[in-house]
N, C-alpha and C positions, 0 to 999 in steps of 0.2 A: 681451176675454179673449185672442183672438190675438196683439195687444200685449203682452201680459203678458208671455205664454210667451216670446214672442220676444226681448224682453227679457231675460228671467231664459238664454235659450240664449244670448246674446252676451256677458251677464256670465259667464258658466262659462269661455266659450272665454279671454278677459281672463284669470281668475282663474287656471286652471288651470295654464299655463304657466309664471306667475311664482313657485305654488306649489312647483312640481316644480323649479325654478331652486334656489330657498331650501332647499328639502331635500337635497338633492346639495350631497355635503362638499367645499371648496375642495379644488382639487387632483384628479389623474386616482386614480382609487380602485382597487387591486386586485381582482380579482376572487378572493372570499374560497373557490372550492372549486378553483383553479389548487392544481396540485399543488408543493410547496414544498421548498428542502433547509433545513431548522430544525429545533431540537430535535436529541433523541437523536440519535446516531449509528452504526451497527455495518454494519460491511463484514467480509465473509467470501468467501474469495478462492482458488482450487486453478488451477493451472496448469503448466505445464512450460517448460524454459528449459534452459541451460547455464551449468555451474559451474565455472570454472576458479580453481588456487590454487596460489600456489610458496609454499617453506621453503625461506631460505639462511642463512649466515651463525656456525651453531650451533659453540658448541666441542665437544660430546662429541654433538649428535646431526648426523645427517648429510643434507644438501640434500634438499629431494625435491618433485616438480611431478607436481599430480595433476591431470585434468578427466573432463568425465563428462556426458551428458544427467543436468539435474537435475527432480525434483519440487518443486512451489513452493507454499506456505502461506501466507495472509494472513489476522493477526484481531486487528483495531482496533476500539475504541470511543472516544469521547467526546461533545463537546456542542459547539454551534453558536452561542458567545459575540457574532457580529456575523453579516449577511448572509451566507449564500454563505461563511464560514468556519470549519471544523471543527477543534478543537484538545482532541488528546486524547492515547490511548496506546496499543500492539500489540506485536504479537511478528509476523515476518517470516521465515520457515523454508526452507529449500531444502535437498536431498538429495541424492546423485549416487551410486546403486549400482552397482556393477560399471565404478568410473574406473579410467579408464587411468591408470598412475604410474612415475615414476622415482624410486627411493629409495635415494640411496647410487648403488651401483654394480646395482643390482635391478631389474627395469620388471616389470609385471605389467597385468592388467586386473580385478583382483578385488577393488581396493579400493571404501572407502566414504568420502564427502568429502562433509560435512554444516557447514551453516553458517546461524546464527540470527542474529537483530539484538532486542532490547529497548529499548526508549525512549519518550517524546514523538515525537508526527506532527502537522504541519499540513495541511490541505486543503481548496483554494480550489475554490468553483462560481463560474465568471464571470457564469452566471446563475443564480440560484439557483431558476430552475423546469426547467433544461434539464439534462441527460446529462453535459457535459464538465466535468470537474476535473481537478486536478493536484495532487499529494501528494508530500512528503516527511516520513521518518521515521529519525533519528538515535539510536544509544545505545550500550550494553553490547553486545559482539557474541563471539562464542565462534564457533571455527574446530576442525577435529575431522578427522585420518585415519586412517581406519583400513585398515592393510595385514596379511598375511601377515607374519608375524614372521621376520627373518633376521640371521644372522651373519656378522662380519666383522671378521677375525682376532681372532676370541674373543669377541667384545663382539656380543652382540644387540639387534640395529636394529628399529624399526618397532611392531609392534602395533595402538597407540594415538597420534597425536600431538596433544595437545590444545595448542590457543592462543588467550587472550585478549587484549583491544585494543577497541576501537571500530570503530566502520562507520554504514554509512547507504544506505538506498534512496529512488529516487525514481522516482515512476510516474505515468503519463498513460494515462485514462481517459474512457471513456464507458457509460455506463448508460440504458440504456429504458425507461421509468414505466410499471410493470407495475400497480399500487393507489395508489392515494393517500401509502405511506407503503414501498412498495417497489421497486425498480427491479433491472434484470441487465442486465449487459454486460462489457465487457473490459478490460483494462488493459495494458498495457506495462509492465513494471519492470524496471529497474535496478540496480547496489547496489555496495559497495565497503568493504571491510573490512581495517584493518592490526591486528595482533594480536604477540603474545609468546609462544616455548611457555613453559608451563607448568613446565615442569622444567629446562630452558635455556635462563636470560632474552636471551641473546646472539644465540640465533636470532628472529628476525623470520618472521613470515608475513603476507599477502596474497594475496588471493582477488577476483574479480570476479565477479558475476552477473547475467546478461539472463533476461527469459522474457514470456510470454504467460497471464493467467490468467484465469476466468473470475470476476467477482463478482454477490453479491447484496449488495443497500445497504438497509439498513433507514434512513430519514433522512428 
């Protein structure tokens, strides 16, 4: 009987190992509850930066260079067509109230110098279990000042000056996996936009923006 047992314990120890070999899929396996960036995507974003912007050039409206501590907006969605890469769409907003400005021959500190960007965004995770990415977002961009309305010999300056054009931001980032499917952290951003006014195509405008914001990542 001793024999027996003994036998049947040293076939287990044989068996079991070459079992457990053959069940383990070729290849180093994921560990399937690592938290992942795939699927959906949605980044929501508020921060503060600085917005600087000139207007030259115009035949009937007149130069003018505004800046300003601005307020910063980000809210992108899309989906995650390969590893680690996000390609989708957002809007990218920033605000500057109470900019300092030059207008014409006028300086003031009571304007408002608001600028948005619309388009396509790409965004790479170099790992896609970890925090750091890097995004850019190009498109449709609207440039906007509004000053104190004034005159000058007869003809009144200012108000409103809206300009469209194109622009783009790019921003580096990190995030902290707060759930399985959420994460917060910071970003850095970027951005640069050339535009046309609106009402006098001869003037050109451009604007730059930096800032700091904070995101949540749904992803």
């Amino acid at each position: 009987m001793r024999s027996t047992i003994a036998a049947l314990f040293c076939s287990a120890l044989v068996t079991f190992p070459t079992a457990a070999v053959r069940a383990q899929p070729p290849g180093t396996a994921e560990d399937p509850s690592a938290r992942t960036h795939d699927g959906f995507y949605l980044r929501l974003s508020l921060g503060g930066g600085a917005l600087r912007a000139k207007f030259q050039g115009g035949d009937t409206a007149p130069d003018a260079d505004a800046d300003g501590g601005a307020a910063m907006l980000d809210v992108l969605l899309g989906g995650t067509p390969a590893p680690g890469l996000v390609v989708g769409g957002g809007y990218q907003f920033e605000m500057a109230q109470d900019a300092d400005y030059e207008l014409g021959t006028s300086t003031g500190s009571s304007g408002t110098l608001a600028r948005g960007v619309i388009g396509p965004f790409v965004e790479w995770f170099p790992d896609r279990h970890g925090g750091f990415s890097v995004g850019l977002l190009a498109g449709y961009s609207l440039l906007q000042l509004r000053t104190p309305t004034i005159r000058i010999f007869g003809t009144e300056f200012g108000g409103d000056i809206r300009s469209l054009g194109v622009g783009g931001n790019l921003w580096v980032g990190y995030a902290h996996w707060l759930a399985n499917q959420w994460s917060l952290g910071l970003a850095a951003r970027a951005g640069l936009s050339t535009t046309k006014n609106t009402e006098d195509s001869s003037q050109s405008g451009s604007v730059t923006s930096w800032g700091v914001l904070i995101s949540a990542v749904h992803h």
